[in-house]
C-alpha positions as CSV (number, residue, x, y, z in Angstrom):
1,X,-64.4,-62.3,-4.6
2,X,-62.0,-64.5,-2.7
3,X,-62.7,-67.4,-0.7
4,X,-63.7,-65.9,2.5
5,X,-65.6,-62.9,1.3
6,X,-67.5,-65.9,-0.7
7,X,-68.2,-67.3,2.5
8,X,-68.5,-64.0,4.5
9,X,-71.3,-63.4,1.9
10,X,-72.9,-67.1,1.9
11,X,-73.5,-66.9,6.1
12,X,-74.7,-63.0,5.8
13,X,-77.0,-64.0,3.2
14,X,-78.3,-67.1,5.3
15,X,-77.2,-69.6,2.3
16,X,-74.6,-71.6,4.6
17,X,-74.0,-71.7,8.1
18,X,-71.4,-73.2,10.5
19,X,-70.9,-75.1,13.7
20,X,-69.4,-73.4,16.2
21,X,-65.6,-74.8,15.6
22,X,-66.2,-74.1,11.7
23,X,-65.5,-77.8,11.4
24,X,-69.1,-78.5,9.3
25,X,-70.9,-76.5,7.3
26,X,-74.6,-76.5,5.9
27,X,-75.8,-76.0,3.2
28,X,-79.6,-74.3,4.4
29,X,-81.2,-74.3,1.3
30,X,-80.7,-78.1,1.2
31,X,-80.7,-79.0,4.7
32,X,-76.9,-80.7,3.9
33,X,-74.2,-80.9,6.9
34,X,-70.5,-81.9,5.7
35,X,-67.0,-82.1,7.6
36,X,-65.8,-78.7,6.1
37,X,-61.9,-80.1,5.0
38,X,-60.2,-80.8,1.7
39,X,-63.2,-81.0,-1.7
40,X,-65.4,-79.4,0.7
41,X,-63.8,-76.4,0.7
42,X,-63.9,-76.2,-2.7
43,X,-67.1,-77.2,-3.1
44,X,-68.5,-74.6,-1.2
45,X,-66.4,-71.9,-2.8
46,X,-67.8,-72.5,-6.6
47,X,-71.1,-73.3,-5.2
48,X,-71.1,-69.6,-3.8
49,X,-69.5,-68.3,-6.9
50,X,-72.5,-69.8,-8.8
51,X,-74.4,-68.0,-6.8
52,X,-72.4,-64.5,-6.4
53,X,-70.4,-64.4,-9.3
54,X,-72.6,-66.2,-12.2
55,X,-76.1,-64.8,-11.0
56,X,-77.6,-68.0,-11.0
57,X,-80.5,-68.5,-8.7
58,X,-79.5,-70.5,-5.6
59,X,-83.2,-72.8,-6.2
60,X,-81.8,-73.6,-9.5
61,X,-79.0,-75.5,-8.0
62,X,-78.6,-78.9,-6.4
63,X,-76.1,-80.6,-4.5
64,X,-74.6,-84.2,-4.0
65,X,-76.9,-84.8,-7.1
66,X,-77.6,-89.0,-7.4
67,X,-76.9,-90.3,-10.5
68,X,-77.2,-93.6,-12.6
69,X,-74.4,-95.1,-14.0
70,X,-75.2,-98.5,-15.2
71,X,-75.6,-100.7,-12.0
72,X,-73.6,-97.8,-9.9
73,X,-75.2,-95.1,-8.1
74,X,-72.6,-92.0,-8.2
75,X,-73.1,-88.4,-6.8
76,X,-72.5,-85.4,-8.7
77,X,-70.9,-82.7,-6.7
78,X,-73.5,-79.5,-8.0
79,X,-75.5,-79.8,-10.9
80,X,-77.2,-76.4,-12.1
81,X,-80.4,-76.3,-13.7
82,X,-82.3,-74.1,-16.2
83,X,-85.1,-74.0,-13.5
84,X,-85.9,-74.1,-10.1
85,X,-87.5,-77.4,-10.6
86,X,-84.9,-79.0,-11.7
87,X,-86.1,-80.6,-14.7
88,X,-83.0,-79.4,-16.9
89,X,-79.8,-79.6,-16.4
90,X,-77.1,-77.1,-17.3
91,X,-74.0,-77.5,-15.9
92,X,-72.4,-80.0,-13.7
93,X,-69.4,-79.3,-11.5
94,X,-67.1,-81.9,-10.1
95,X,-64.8,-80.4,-7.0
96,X,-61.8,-82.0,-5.9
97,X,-59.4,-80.9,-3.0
98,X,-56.7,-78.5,-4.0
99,X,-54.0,-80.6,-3.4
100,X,-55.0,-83.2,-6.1
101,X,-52.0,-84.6,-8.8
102,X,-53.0,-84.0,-12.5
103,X,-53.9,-87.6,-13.1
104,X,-56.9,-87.3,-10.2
105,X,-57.7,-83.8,-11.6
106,X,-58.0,-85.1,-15.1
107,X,-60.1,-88.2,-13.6
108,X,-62.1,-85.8,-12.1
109,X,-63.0,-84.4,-16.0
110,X,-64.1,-87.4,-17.0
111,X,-65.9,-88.8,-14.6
112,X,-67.8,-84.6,-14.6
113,X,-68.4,-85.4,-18.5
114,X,-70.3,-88.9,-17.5
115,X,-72.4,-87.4,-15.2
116,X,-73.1,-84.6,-17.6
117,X,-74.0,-86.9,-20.6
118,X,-75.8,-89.1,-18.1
119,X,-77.9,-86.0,-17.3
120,X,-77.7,-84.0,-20.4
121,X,-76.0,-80.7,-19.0
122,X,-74.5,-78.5,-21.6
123,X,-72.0,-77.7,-19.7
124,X,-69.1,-78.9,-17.8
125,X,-66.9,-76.9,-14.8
126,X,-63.9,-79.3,-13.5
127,X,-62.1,-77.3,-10.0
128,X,-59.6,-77.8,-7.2
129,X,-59.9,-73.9,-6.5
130,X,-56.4,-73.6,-7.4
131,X,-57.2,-75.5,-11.1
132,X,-60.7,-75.1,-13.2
133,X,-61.2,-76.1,-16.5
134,X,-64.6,-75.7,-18.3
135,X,-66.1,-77.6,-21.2
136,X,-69.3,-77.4,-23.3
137,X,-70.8,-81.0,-24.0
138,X,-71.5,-81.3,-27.7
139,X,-75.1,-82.3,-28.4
140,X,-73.9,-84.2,-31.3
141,X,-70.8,-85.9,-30.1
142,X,-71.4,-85.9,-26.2
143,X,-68.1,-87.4,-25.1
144,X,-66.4,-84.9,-27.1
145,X,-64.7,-82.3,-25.0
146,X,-65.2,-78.4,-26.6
147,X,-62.8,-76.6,-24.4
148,X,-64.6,-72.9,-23.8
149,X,-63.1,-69.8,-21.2
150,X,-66.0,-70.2,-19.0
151,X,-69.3,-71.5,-17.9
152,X,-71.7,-68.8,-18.8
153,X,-73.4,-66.4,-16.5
154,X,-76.9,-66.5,-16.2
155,X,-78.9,-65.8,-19.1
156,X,-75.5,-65.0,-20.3
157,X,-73.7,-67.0,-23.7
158,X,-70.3,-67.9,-22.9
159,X,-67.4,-65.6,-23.1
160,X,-64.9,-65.6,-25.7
161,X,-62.0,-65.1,-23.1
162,X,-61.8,-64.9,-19.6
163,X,-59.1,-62.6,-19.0
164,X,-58.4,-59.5,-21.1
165,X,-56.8,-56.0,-20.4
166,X,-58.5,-54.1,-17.9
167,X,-59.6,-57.8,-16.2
168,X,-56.8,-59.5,-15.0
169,X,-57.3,-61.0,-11.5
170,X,-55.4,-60.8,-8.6
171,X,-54.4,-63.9,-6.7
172,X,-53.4,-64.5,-2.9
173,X,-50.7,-65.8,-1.2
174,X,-52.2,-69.0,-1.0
175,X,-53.2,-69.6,-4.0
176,X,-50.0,-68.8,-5.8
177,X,-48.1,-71.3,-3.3
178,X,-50.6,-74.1,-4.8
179,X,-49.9,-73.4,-7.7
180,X,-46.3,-73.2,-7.5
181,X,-46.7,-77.0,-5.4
182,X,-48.8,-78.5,-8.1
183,X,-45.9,-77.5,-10.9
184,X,-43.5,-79.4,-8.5
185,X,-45.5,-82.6,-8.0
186,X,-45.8,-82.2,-12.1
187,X,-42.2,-82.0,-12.5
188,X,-40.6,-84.2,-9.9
189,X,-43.6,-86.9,-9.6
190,X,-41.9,-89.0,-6.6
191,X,-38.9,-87.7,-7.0
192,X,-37.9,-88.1,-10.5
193,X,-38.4,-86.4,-13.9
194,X,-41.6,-86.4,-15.0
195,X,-41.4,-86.5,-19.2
């Protein structure tokens, strides 16, 4: 599903809603207003695709999570749990607005892995919309990054590969143009050569 089916989906099914101008959105299940620009956008979109796409139970999932690090207090973006009481942790997924250069993306990694750790999730999803990268947090090595094709669907282990023949995904305009900006800005950071 694309972005606006996702969200076509998330009002019909009474999971988000909008202000009138479509400049906020709630979250219902949470009770959770935000300025809908930039990371929220994206936030939204895999917090729907948790929901739509990996089958998880929207009562398993919590948003703006707090967590401890050391004296600071941090927020995870959407943590997913084993159970709708929130006792385990699965997977936490740190959003960041599509635009974002690689160096703020990779940030973005890391600081997902610390709240993960922190929490003990198993897994780790990293996304700009445009950019996702997925991780399983080894139980034996937890800073250790396993690099796996996707977080798994519910009840689900993880797949081997995420695209094969007969599955290849279809992209829009916009997503292709981000895509083809973020090479740029990787290439010719400021205006020189990037080695």
């Amino acid at each position: 599903m694309n972005t606006q089916e996702l969200i076509d989906k998330g009002i019909n099914e009474k999971i988000i809603k909008f202000n009138d101008d479509k400049t906020r959105i709630t979250y219902c299940l949470h009770n959770k207003s935000k300025n809908f620009k930039t990371e929220e956008i994206v936030q939204a979109e895999a917090y729907l695709k948790l929901i739509f796409e990996y089958n998880y139970p929207k009562e398993n999932i919590n948003l703006f999570v707090p967590v401890k690090m050391g004296a600071d207090n941090r927020e995870a973006d959407i943590v997913v749990y084993k159970d709708a009481k929130h006792h385990a942790p699965l997977i936490v997924v740190e959003c960041k607005k599509q635009e974002v250069s690689n160096a703020e993306y990779n940030q973005s990694i890391a600081q997902a892995f610390s709240y993960a750790v922190t929490l003990g999730a198993e897994y780790v999803w990293a996304t700009s919309g445009a950019n996702n990268s997925y991780y399983q947090v080894s139980s034996i090595y937890p800073q250790q990054r396993i690099d796996i094709s996707d977080i798994p669907e519910l009840n689900k282990p993880v797949k081997k590969y995420k695209y094969f023949k007969g599955n290849l995904e279809i992209i829009g305009q916009d997503e292709l143009t981000t895509k083809f900006k973020q090479a740029h800005n990787a290439l010719w950071a400021g205006g020189e050569l990037d080695p």
